[in-house]
C-alpha positions in Angstrom: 0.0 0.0 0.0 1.2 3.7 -0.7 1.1 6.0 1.9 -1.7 7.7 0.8 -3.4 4.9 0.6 -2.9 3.4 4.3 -4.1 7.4 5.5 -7.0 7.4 3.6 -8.1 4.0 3.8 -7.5 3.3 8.0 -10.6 3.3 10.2 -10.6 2.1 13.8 -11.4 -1.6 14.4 -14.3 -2.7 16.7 -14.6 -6.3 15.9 -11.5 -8.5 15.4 -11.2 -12.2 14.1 -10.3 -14.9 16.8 -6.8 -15.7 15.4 -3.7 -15.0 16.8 -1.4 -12.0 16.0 2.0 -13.2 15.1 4.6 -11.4 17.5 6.9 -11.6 15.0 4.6 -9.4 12.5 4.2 -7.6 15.9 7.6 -6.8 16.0 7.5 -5.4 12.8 5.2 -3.2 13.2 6.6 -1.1 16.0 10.0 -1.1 14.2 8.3 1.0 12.0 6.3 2.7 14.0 9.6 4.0 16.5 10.7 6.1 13.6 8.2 8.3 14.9 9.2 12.4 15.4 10.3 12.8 19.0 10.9 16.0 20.8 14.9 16.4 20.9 14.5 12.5 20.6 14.0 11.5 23.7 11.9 8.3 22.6 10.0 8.5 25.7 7.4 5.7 24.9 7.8 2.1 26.0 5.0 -0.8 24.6 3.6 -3.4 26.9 2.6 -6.2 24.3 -0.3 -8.7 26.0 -2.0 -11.4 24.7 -3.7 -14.5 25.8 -4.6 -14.9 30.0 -2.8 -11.8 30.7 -5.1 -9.6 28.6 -8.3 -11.6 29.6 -7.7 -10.8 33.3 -6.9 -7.2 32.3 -10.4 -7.3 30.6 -12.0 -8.9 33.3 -10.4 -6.7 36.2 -11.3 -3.5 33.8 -15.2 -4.7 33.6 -15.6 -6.2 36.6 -14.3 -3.0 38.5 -16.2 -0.9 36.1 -19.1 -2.1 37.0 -19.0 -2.0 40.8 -18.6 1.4 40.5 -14.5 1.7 41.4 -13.5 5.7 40.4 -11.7 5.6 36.6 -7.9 6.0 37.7 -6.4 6.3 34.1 -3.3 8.0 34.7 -3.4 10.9 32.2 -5.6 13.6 32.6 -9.0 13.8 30.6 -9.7 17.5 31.1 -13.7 18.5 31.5 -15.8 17.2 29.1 -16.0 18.5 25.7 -18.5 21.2 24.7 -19.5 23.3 21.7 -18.1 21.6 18.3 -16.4 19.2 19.9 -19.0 17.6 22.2 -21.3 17.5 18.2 -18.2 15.4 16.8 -18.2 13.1 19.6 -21.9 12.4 19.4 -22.0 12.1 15.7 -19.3 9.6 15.3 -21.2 7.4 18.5 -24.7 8.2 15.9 -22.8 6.6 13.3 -21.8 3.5 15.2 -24.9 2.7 17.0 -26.6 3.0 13.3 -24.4 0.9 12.0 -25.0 -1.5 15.1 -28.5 -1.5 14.8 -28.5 0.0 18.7 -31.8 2.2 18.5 -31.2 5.0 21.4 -33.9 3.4 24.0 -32.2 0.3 23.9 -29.8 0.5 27.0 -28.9 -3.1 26.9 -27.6 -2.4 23.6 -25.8 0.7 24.7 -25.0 -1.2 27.5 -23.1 -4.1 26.0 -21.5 -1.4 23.5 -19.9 -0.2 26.4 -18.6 -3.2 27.8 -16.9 -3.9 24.6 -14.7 -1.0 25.1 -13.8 -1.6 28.7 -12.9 -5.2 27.2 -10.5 -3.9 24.4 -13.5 -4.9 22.0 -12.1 -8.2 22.3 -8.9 -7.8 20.2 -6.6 -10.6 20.8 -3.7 -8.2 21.8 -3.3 -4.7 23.5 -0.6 -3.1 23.4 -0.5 -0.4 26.5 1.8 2.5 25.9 3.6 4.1 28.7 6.2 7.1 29.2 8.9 7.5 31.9 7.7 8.8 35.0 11.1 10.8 35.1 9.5 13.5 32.3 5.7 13.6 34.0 4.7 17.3 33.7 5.6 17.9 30.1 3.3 18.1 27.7 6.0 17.0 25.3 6.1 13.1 26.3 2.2 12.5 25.6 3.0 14.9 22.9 5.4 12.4 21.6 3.3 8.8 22.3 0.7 10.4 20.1 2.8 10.4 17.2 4.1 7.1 18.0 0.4 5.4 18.3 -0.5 7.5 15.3 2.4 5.2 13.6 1.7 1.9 15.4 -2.4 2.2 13.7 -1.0 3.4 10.2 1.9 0.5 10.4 -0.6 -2.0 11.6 -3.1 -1.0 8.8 -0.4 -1.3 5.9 0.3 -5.2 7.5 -3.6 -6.4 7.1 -4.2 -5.7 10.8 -6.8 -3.4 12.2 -6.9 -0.7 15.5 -8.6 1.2 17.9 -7.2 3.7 20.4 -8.8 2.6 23.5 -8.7 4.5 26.5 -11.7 2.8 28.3 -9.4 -0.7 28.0 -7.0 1.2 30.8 -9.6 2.8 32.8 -8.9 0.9 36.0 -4.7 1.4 35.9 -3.8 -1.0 38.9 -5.3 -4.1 37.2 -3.5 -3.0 33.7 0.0 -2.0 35.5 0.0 -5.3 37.8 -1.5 -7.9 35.2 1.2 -6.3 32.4 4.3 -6.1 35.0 4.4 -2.4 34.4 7.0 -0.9 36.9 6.0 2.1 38.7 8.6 4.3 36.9 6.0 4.4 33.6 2.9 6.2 33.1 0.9 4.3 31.5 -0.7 6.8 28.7 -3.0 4.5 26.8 -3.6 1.2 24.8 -4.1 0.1 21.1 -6.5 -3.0 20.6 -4.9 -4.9 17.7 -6.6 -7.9 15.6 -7.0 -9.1 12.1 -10.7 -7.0 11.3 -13.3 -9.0 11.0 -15.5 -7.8 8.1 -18.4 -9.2 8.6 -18.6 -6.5 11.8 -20.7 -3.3 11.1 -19.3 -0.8 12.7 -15.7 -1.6 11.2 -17.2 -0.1 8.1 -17.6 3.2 9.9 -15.5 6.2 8.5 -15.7 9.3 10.6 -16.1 12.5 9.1 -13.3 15.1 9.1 -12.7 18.3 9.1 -12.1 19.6 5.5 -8.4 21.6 5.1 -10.5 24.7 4.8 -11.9 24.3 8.3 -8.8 23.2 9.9 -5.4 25.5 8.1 -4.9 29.3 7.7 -2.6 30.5 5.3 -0.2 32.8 5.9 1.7 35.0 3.7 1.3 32.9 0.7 0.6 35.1 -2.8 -1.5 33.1 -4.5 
């Protein structure tokens, strides 16, 4: 695939194949994907690569805290909640799921379950937490510089055949994430990337979100024509 073709063609992945990832293919992919820009290149990031029982009790200790109510304790900070513009984006990308879905907006079971899917990792058979060394905490810069790097984990992955979603809800309840992985307490663990061959009989995989056009989003400066 061209480049243009793996950025124009990548959508986030919601339902994922029961197969196994290879780790070697694995591997590959975040060779590629550490050639991300860095700030001064301090290559802050660090990958926790689970699969198998580890993940499934990180799913299960996610839901299972979820649900009885236990605070979020993601360790990087959400901010209030979006408003205005971006508060419309955020429902009309969940309208174009739950169409997709066939979740009509009185069904809460629906909604419900929809919900659980994320705080399982939407059942990918690996996750791959991202973290950043507790040394730099305080800096925009490091989360500054694992979004570039997830941003080039998803595009790698999606050039290989293999699908992603950036899923904050999978890390919502940090100790069970942090002990089940082995993360040491020098990382903070920023967020995680559901990985999986798509499956493509899944509706909402066929979701493309709409995007700001370039006129909406750039202001040029000082250019003649």
């Amino acid at each position: 695939m061209t480049f243009d073709e793996v950025v124009q063609q990548r959508r986030s992945i919601r339902g994922y194949q029961k197969k196994p990832v290879p780790r070697a293919l694995i591997r590959e992919v975040l060779a590629l994907a550490i050639r991300a820009p860095t700030s001064l290149n301090t290559q802050p990031w660090n990958f926790y690569v689970v699969t198998g029982e580890v993940l499934d009790r990180i799913r299960q200790g996610n839901v299972e805290r979820n649900l009885a109510g236990v605070p979020d304790s993601r360790e990087f900070r959400m901010g209030p909640g979006y408003e205005g513009v971006h508060r419309e984006r955020q429902i009309g990308i969940a309208k174009q799921l739950f169409s997709a879905m066939g979740i009509e907006r009185e069904n809460k079971e629906k909604r419900n379950e929809w919900v659980l899917r994320g705080f399982r990792q939407f059942d990918a058979p690996v996750s791959i937490v991202v973290t950043y060394d507790r040394s730099i905490q305080g800096s925009d810069i490091a989360p500054f510089d694992c979004g570039g790097v997830v941003n080039a984990i998803v595009n790698a992955a999606w050039s290989r055949g293999l699908g992603c979603v950036i899923n904050s809800q999978g890390i919502m309840q940090s100790p069970v994430v942090r002990a089940e992985a082995g993360i040491p307490d020098d990382q903070v663990i920023q967020t995680c990337i559901a990985m999986g061959w798509p499956d493509e009989s899944f509706p909402a995989n066929a979701v493309v979100s709409h995007r700001k056009s370039v006129d909406e989003a750039a202001t040029f400066v000082g250019f003649e024509d």
